[in-house]
Short mmCIF file of the C-alpha atoms (twelve columns), coordinates in Angstrom:
data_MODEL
# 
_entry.id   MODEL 
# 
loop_
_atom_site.group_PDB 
_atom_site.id 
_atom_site.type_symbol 
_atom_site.label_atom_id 
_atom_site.label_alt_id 
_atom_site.label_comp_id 
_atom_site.label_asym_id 
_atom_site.label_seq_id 
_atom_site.Cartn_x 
_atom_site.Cartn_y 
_atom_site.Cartn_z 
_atom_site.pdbx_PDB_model_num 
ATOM 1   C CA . UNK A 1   46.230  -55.167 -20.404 1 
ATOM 2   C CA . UNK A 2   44.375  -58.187 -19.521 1 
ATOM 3   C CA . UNK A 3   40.443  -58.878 -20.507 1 
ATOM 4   C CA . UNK A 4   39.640  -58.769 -16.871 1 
ATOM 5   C CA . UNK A 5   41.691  -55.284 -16.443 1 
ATOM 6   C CA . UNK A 6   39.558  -53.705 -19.533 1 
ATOM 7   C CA . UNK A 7   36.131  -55.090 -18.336 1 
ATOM 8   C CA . UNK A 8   37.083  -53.619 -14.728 1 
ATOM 9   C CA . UNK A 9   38.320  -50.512 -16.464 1 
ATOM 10  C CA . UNK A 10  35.356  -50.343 -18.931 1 
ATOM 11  C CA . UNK A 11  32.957  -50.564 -15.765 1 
ATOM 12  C CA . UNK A 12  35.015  -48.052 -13.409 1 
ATOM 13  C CA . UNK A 13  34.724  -45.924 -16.411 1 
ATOM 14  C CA . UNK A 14  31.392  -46.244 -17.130 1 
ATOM 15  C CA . UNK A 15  30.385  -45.604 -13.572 1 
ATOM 16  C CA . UNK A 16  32.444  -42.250 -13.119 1 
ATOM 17  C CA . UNK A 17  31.189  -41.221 -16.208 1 
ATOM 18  C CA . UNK A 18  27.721  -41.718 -14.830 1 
ATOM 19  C CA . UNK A 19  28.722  -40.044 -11.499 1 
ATOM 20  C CA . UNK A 20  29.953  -36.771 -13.094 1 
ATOM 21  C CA . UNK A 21  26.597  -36.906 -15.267 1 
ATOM 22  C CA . UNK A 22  24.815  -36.666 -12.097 1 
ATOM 23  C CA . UNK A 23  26.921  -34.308 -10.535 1 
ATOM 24  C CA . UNK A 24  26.469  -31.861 -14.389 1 
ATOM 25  C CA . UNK A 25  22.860  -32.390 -13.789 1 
ATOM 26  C CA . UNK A 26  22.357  -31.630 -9.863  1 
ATOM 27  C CA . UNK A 27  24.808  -28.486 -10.638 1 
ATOM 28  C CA . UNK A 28  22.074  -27.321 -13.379 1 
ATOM 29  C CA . UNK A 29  19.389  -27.544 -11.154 1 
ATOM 30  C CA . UNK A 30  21.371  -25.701 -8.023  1 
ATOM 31  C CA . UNK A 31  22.120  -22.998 -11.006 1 
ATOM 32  C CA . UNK A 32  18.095  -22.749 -11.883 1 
ATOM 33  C CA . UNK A 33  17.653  -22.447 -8.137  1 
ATOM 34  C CA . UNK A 34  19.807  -20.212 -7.440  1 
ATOM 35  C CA . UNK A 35  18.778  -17.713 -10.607 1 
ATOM 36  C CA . UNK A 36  15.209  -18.257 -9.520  1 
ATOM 37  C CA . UNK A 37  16.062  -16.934 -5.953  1 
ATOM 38  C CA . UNK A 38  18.009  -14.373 -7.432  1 
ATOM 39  C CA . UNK A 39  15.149  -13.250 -9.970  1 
ATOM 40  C CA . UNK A 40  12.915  -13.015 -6.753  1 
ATOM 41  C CA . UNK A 41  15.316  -11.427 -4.456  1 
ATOM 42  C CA . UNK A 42  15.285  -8.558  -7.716  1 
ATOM 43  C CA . UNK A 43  11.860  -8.258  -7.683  1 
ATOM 44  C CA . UNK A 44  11.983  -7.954  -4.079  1 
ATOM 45  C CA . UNK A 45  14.385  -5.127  -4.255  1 
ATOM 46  C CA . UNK A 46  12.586  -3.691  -7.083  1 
ATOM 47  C CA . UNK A 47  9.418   -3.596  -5.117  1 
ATOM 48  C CA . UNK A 48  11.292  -2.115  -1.924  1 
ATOM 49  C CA . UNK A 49  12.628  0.652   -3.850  1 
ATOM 50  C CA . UNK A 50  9.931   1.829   -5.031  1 
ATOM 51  C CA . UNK A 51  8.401   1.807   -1.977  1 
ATOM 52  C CA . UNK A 52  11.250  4.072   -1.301  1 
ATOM 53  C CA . UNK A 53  10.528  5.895   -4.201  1 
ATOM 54  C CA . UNK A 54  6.922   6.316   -3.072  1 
ATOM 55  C CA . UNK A 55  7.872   7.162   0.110   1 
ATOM 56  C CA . UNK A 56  10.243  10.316  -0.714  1 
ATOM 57  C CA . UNK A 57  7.663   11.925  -3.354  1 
ATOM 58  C CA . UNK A 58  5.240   11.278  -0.792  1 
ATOM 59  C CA . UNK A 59  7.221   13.630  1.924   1 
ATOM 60  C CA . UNK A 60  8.151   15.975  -0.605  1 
ATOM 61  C CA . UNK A 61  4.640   17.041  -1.021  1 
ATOM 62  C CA . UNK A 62  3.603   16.905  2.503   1 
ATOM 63  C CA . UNK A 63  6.751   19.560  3.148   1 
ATOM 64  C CA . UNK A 64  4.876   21.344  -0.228  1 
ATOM 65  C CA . UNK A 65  1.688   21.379  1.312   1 
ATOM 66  C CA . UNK A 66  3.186   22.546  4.705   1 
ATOM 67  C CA . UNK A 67  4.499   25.142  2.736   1 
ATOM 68  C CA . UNK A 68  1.316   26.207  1.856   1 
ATOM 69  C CA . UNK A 69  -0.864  25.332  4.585   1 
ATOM 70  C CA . UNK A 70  0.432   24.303  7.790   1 
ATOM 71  C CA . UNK A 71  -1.192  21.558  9.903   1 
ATOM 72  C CA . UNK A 72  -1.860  24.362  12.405  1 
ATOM 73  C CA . UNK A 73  -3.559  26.517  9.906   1 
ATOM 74  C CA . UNK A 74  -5.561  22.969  8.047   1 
ATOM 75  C CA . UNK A 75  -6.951  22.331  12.156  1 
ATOM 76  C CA . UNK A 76  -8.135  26.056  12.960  1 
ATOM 77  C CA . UNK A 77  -9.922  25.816  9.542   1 
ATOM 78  C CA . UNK A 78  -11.736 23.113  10.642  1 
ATOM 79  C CA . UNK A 79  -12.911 24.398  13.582  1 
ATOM 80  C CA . UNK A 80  -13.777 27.544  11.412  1 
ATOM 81  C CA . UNK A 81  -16.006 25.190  9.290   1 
ATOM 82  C CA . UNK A 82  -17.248 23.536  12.243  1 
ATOM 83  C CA . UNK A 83  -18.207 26.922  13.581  1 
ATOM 84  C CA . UNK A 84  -19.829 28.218  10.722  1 
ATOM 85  C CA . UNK A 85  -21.798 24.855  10.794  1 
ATOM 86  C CA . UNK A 86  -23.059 25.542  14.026  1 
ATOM 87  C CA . UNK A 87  -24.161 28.968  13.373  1 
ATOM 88  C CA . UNK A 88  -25.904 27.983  10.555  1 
ATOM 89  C CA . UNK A 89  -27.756 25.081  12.292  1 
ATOM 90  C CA . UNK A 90  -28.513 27.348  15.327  1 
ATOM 91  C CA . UNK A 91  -30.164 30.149  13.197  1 
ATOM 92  C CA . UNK A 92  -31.941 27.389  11.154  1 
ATOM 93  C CA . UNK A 93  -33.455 26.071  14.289  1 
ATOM 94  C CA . UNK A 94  -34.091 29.888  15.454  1 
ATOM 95  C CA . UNK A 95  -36.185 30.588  12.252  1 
ATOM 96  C CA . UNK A 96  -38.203 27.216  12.384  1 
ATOM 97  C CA . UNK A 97  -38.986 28.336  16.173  1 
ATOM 98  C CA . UNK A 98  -39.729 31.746  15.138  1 
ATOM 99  C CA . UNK A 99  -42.356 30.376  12.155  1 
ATOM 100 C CA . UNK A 100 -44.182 28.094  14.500  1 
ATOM 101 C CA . UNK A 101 -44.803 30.728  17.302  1 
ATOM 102 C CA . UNK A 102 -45.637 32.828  14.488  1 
ATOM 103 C CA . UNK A 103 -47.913 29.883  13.303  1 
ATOM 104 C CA . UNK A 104 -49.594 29.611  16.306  1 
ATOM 105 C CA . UNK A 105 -50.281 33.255  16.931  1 
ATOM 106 C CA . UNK A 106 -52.054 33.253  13.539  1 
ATOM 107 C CA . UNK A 107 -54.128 30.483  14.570  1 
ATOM 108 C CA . UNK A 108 -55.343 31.962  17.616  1 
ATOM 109 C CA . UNK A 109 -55.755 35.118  16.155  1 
ATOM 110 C CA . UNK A 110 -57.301 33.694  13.225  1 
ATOM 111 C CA . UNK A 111 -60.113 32.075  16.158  1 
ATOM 112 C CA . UNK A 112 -60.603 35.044  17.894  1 
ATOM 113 C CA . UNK A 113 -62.189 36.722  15.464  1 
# 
């Protein structure tokens, strides 16, 4: 081999030598990419099933509770509460009316004589 042919050659090689060092070091970067993505697509997973999770315990005990106490039964309850509210506001209001009539008929008795 000539000079010229080992200069050339000593070049060529330097420069594919250089070319696969880039190549080595874009291919480590695409591999922390990808194992980032990856790491949040498995959080992302993670997160969705447990929201699965969540989601079965969660209609487990609304079939326990329906068990229990029906949604039919929980509403006429209500009302029942509502009801007994009501009765208990109405007589309030009838007692308050019955102490100021009861008030009033002292006063004027209380004037007359």
């Amino acid at each position: 081999m000539s000079i010229a042919e080992k200069e050339t050659w000593g070049a060529y090689s330097k420069l594919v030598l250089k070319e696969l060092e880039r190549l080595n070091e874009d291919h480590d970067e695409m591999k922390a990419e990808f194992e980032n993505r990856f790491k949040e697509i498995n959080g992302i997973l993670s997160d969705l099933k447990n929201t699965e999770r969540l989601a079965a315990d969660h209609k487990v005990w609304i079939e326990k509770v329906n068990d229990v106490w029906s949604p039919v039964q929980m509403k006429e309850a209500k009302d029942e509460i509502y009801a007994q509210k009501n009765k208990w506001i109405a007589a309030l209001a009838i007692i308050a009316f019955v102490q100021l009539i009861f008030g009033i008929a002292v006063v004027y008795w209380a004037k007359s004589h």
